[in-house]
Residue frames as a rotation matrix with the C-alpha (Angstrom) as fourth column:
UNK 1
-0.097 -0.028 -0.995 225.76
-0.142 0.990 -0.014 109.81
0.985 0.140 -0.100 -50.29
UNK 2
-0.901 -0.261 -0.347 226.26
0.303 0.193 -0.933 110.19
0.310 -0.946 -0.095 -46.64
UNK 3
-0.795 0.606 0.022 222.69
-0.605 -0.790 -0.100 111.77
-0.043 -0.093 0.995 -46.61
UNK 4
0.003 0.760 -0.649 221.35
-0.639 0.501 0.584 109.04
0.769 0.413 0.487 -48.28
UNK 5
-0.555 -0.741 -0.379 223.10
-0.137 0.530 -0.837 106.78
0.821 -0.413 -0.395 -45.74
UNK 6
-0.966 -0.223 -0.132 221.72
0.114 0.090 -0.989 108.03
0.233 -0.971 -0.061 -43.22
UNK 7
-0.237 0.945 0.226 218.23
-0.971 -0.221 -0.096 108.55
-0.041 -0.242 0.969 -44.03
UNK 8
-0.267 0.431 0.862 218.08
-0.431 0.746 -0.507 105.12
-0.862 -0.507 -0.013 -45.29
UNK 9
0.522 0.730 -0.441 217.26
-0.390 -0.255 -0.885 105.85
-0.758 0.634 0.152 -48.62
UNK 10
-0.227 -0.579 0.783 218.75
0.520 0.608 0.600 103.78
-0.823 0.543 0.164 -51.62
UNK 11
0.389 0.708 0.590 217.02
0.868 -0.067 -0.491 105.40
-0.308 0.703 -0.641 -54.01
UNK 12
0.803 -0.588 -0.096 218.66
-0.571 -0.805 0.162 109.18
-0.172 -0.075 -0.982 -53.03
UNK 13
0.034 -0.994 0.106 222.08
0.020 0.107 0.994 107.15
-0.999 -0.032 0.024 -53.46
UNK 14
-0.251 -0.249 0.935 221.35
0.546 0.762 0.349 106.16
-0.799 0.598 -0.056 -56.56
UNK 15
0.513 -0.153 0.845 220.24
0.858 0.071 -0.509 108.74
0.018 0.986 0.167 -57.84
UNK 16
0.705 -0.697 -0.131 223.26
-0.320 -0.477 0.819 110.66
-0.633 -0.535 -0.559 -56.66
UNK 17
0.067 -0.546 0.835 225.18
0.127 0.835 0.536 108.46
-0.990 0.070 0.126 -58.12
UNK 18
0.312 0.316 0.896 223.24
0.914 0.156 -0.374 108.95
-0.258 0.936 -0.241 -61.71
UNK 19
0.786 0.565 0.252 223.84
0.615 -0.755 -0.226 112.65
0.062 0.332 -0.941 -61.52
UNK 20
0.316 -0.847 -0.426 227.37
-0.379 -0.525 0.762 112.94
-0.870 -0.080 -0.487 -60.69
UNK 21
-0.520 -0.741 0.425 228.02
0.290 0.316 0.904 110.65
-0.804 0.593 0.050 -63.44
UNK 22
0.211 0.560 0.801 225.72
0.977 -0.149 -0.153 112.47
0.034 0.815 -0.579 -66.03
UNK 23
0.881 -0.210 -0.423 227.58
-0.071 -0.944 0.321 115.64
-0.467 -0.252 -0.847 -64.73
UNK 24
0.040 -0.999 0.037 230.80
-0.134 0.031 0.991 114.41
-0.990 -0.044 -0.133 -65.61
UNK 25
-0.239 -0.172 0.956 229.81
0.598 0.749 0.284 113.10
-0.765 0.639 -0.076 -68.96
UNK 26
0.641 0.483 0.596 228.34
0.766 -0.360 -0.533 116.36
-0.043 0.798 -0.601 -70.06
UNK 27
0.819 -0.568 -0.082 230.89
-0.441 -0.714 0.544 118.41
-0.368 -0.410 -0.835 -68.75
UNK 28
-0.174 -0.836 0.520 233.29
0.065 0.517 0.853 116.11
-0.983 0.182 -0.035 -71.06
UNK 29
0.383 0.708 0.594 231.12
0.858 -0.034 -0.512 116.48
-0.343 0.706 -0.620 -73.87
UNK 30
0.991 0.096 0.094 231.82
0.111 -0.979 -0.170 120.33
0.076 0.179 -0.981 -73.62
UNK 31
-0.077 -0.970 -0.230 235.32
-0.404 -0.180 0.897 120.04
-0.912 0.161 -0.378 -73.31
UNK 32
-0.234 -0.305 0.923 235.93
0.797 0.483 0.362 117.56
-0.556 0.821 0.130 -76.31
UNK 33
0.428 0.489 0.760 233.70
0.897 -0.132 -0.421 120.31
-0.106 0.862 -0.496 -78.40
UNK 34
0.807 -0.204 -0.554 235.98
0.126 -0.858 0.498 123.20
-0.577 -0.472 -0.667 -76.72
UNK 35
0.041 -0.963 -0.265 238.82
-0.085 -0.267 0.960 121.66
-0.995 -0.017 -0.093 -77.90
UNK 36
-0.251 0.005 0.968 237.88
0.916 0.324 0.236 120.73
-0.312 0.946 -0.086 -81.27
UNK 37
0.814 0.529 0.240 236.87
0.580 -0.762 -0.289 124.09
0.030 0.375 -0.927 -81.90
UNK 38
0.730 -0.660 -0.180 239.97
-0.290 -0.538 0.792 125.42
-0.619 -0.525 -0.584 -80.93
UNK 39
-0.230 -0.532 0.815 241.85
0.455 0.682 0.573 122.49
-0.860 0.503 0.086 -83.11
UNK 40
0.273 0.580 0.767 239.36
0.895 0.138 -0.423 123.79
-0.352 0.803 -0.482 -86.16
UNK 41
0.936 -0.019 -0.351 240.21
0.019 -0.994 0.105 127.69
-0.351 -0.105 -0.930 -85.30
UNK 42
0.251 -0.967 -0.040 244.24
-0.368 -0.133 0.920 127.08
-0.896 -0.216 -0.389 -85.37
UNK 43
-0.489 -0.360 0.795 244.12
0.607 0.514 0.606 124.81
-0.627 0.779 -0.033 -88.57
UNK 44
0.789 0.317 0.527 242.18
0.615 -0.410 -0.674 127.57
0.002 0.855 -0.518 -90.57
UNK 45
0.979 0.049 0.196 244.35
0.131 -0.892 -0.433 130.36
0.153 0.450 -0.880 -89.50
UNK 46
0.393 -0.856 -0.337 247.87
-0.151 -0.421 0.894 129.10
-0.907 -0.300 -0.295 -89.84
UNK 47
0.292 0.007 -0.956 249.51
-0.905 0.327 -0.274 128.96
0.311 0.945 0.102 -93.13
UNK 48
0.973 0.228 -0.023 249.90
-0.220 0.903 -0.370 126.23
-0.064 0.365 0.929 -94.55
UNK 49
0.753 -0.658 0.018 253.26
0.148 0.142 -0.979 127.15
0.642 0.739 0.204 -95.60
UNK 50
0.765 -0.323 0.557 254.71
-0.644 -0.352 0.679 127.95
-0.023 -0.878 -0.477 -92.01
UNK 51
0.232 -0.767 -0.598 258.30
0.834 0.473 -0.284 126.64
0.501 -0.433 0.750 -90.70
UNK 52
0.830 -0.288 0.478 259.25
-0.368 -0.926 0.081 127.65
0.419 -0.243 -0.875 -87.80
UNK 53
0.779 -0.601 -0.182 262.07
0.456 0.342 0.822 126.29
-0.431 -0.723 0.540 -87.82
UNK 54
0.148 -0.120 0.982 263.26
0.645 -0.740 -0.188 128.85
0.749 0.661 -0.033 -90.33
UNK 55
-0.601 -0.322 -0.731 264.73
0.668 -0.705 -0.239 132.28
-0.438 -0.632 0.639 -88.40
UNK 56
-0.040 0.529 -0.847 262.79
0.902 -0.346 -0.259 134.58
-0.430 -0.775 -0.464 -88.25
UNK 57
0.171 -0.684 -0.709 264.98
-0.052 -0.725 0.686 137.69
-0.984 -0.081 -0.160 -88.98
């Protein structure tokens, strides 16, 4: 931004601007599917029947 600034250039802000926020949005994207995979992984492979609040021993 300060680049643009100083050349003058609106355009370069803008599309600065477009590309941090299309960075952020795909880089959220890939989390959300990180964790849902992770969510999908844990619900197949605990039992069903689990308590842990049950010992153990």
């Amino acid at each position: 931004m300060e680049t643009a600034e100083r050349t003058g250039s609106a355009g370069l802000a803008a599309s600065a601007g477009d590309a941090f926020v299309d960075s952020l949005t795909l880089t959220g994207r890939v989390g959300f599917f990180v964790l849902l995979g992770a969510a999908v992984v844990v619900t197949v492979l605990v039992p069903r029947n689990l308590d842990i609040t049950k010992p153990s021993h």
